[in-house]
C-alpha positions in Angstrom: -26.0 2.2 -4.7 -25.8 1.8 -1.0 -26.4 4.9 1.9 -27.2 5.0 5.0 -30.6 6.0 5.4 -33.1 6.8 8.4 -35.9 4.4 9.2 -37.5 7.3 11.3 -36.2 9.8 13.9 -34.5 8.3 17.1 -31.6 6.7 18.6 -28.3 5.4 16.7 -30.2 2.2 16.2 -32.9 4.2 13.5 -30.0 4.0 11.0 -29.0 1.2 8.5 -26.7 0.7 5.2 -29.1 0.0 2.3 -30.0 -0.1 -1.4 -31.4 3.4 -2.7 -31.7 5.2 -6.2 -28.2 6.7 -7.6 -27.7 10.6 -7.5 -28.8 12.4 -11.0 -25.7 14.5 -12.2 -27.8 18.2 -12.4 -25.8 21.2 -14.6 -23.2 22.4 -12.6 -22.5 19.3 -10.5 -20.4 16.2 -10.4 -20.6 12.8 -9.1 -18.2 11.9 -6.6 -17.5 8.0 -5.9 -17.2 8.3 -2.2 -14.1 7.1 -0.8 -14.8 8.2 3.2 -17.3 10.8 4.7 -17.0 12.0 8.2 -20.0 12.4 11.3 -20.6 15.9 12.4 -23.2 16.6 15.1 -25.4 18.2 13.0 -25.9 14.1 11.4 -26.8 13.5 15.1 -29.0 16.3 15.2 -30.7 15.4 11.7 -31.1 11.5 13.0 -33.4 12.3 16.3 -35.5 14.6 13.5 -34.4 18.1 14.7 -32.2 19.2 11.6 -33.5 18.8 8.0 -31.5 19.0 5.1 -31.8 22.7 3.8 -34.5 22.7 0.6 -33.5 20.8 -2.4 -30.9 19.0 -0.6 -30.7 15.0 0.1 -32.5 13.6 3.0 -29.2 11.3 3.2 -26.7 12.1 6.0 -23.2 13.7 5.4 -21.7 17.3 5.5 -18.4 16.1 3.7 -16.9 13.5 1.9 -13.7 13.0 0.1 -13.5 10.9 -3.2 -13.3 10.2 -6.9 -14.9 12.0 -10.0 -16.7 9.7 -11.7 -19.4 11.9 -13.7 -19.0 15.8 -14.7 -22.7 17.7 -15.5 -23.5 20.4 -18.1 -21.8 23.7 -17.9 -19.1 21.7 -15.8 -15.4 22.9 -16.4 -12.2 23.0 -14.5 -12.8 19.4 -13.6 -12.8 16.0 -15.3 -13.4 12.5 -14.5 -10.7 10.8 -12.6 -9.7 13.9 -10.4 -9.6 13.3 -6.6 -11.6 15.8 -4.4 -13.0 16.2 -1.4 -16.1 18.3 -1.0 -18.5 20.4 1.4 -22.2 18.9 1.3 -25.6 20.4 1.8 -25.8 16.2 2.3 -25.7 13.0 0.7 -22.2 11.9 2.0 -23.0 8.5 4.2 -23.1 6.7 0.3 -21.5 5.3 -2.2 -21.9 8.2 -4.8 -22.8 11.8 -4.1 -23.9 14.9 -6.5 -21.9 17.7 -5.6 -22.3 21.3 -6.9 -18.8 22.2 -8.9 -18.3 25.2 -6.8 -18.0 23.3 -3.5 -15.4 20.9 -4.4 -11.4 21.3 -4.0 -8.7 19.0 -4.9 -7.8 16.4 -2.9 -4.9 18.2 -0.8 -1.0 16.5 -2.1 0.4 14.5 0.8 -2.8 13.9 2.4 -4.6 10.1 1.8 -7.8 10.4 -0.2 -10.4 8.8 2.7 -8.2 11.0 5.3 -9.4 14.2 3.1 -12.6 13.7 4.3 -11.8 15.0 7.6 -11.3 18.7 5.8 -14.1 20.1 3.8 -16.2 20.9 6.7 -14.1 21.7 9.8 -11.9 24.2 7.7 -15.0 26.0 6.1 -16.5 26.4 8.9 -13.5 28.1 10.9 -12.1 30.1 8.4 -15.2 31.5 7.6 -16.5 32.1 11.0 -13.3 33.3 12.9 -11.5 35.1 10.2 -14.1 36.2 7.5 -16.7 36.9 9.7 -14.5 37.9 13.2 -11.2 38.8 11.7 -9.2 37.2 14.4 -6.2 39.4 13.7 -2.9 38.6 14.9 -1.6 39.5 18.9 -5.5 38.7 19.6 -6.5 36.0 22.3 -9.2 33.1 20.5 -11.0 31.1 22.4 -12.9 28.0 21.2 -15.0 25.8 23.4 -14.3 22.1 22.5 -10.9 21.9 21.4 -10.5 18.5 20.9 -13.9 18.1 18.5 -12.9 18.1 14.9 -14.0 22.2 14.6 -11.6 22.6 18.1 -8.5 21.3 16.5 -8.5 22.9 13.3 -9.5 25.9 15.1 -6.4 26.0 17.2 -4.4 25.0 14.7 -5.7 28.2 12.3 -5.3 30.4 15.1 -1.8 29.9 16.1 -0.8 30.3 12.2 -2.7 33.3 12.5 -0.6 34.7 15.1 -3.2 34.6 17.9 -2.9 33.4 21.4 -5.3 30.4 21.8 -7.3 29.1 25.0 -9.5 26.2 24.7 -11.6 23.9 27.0 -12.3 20.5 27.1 -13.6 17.9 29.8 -10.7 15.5 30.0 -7.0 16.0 30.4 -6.2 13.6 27.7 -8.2 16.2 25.4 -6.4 19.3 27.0 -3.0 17.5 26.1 -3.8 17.3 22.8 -4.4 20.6 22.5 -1.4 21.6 23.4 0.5 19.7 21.2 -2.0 21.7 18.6 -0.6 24.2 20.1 -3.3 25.6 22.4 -1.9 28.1 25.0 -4.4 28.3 27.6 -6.1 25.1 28.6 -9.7 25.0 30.8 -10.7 21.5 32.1 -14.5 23.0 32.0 -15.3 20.3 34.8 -13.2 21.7 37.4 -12.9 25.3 36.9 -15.1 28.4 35.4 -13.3 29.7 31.8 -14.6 33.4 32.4 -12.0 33.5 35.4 -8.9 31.6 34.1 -9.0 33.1 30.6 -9.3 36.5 31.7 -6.7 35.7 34.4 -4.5 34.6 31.7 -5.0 36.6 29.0 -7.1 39.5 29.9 -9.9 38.3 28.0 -10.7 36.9 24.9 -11.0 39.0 21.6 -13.0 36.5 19.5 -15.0 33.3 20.9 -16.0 30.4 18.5 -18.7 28.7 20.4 -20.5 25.4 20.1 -22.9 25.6 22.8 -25.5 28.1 22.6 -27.4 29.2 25.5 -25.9 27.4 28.2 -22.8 30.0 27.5 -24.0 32.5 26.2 -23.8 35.1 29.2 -20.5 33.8 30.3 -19.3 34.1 27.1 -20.3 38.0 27.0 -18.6 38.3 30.3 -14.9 37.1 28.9 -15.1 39.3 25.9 -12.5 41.9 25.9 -13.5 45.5 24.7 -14.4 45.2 21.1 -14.6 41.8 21.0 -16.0 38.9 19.2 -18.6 36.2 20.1 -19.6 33.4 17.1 -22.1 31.1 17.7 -21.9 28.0 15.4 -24.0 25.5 17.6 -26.8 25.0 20.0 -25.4 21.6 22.2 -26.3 23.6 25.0 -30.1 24.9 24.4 -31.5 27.5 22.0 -32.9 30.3 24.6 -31.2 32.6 26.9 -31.1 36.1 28.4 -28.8 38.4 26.7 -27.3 41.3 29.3 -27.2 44.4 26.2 -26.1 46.4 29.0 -23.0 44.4 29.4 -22.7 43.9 25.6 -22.5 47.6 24.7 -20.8 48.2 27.5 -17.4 46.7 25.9 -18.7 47.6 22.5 -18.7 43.9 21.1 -20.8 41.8 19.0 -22.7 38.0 18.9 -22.6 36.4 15.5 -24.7 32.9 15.0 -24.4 31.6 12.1 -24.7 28.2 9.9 -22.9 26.8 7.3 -25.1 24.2 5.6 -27.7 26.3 5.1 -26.3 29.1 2.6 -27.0 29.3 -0.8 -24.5 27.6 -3.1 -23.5 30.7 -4.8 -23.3 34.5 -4.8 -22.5 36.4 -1.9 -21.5 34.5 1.3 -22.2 31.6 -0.6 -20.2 28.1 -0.2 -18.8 28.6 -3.6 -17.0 32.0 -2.1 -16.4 30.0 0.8 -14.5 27.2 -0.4 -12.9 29.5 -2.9 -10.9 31.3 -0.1 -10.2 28.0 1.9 -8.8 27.1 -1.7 -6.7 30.5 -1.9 -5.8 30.9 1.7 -5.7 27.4 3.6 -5.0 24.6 1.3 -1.6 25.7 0.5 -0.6 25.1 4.3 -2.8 21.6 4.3 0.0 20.6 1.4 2.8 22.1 3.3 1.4 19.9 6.3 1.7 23.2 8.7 -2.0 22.0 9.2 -3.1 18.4 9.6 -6.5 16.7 9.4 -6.6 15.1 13.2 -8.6 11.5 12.6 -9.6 9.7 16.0 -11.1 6.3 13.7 -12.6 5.0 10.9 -15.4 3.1 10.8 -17.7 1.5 7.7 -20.5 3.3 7.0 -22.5 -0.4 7.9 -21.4 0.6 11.3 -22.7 4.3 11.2 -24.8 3.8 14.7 -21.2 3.1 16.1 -19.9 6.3 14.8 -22.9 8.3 16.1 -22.7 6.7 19.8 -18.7 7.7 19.8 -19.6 11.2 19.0 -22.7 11.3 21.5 -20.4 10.3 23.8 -17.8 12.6 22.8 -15.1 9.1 22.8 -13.3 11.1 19.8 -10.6 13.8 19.4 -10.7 15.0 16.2 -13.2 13.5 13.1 -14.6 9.8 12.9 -14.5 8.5 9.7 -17.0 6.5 7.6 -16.1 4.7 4.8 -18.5 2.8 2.0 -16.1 -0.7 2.0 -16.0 -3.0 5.0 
């Protein structure tokens, strides 16, 4: 089969679309025939060297992929060959086939187009276990999520405002903030021009759970717009890895910092992917069929053209996921 594959660490130019050996079908896993895949950071991260796969997994880029069953491993059931899926990866997604374990897979969501599925796995695991398994964004709360216009930010936003929750988000264009609103973002923060702290907390009084994507670089400023009992999750490091944490100020309003990652739990038991995916399953896909929430796909690119992908993200071109699919 083909995959995109890593000549060594570096630039978009390091990658190219070439022969390697098929995936082994292991008990408890399935091949999927890939039908699209989509670029998170952490494939950006992983190219310049700074990311490897967790243990076990494949040294092949890709955090998601939607596609067809071709092959179903012993000790397999519930699924058969044939079925369309889409899946959350450890990795192995920029190719042609993929092994995925059973317990990470859901069905292909009706009224959404197979390659368009691709945009799911991730950005809905990710969310729903970070702001309402882990933060319990309850309804009436104020959510804030930097980044609104990545493909985390608008499912984020969407989730929210089902939830009941008034949303703020930022973003560095206005294009970007317009979108969100139509997502249905209340509270919109060009973070070029002004400071969040002050207009979220002007708006809203403060924000009761954070989803944040940069790390250090916000880490004290997001403290400071926490409301009294409220919420801070950590999902990504864009802005640095180190920075000084005011307790005072933290127990003061009686709130928490969460940082967590996704790619790196086990597959099953507790807090697991499997348990993950099982209660996007129960309580998300329903409203993916209903279409109350929508994949948001800025382009789709073949996975020959993966360096293109990765530059667009770098750059932040993109609202919403870009695409890579194994046919030109």
């Amino acid at each position: 089969m083909r995959a995109v594959t890593i000549n060594e660490p570096g630039s978009p130019d390091v990658l190219s679309w070439a022969e390697v050996p098929d995936p082994v079908c292991g008990p408890g896993e399935v091949i999927v025939d890939v039908a699209a895949t989509a670029v998170n950071r952490a494939d950006l991260l992983q190219r310049q060297g700074f990311y490897p796969p967790p243990k076990g997994a494949s040294e092949i880029l890709g955090l998601e992929c939607s596609g067809i069953i071709s092959e179903i491993g012993e000790g397999v059931t519930g699924w058969s060959v044939g079925d369309e899926v889409c899946a959350l990866l450890s990795g192995g997604g920029y190719a042609e086939r993929v092994a995925v374990p059973a317990g990470q897979l859901l069905p292909k969501p009706a009224g959404v187009e197979l390659a368009t599925a691709a945009a799911l796995p991730e950005v809905v695991c990710t969310v729903w276990s970070n702001v309402f398994l882990l933060a319990n964004l309850r309804p009436g709360e104020t959510f804030l999520v930097h980044g609104g216009s990545s493909g985390i930010g608008t499912m984020a936003i969407q989730l929210a405002k089902r939830a009941g929750a008034r949303v703020a988000t930022t973003a560095g264009t206005q294009a970007k903030l317009d979108f969100c609103r139509e997502l249905g973002a209340d509270v919109l923060v060009n973070y070029r021009d002004e400071d969040f702290v002050e207009r979220v907390k002007t708006e809203t009084g403060g924000a009761d759970v954070v989803l944040d994507n940069m790390g250090a670089k916000y880490l004290g400023r997001n403290v400071d717009v926490l409301t009294t009992g409220g919420r801070l999750v950590v999902i990504g490091m864009q802005g640095g890895t180190k920075a000084e944490l005011d307790l005072g100020k933290l127990l003061g309003k009686r709130a928490a910092v969460h940082a967590t990652t996704l790619r790196s739990r086990p597959a099953t038991g507790r807090g697991g992917k499997a348990e993950i995916v099982a209660a996007v399953l129960h309580d998300v896909w329903p409203d993916v069929e209903r279409g109350v929430l929508r994949p948001i796909v800025d382009r789709r690119l073949p996975m020959s053209r993966a360096a293109e992908a990765h530059r667009v993200v770098e750059a932040s071109e993109h609202i919403g996921k870009v695409l890579l699919l194994p046919a030109d």
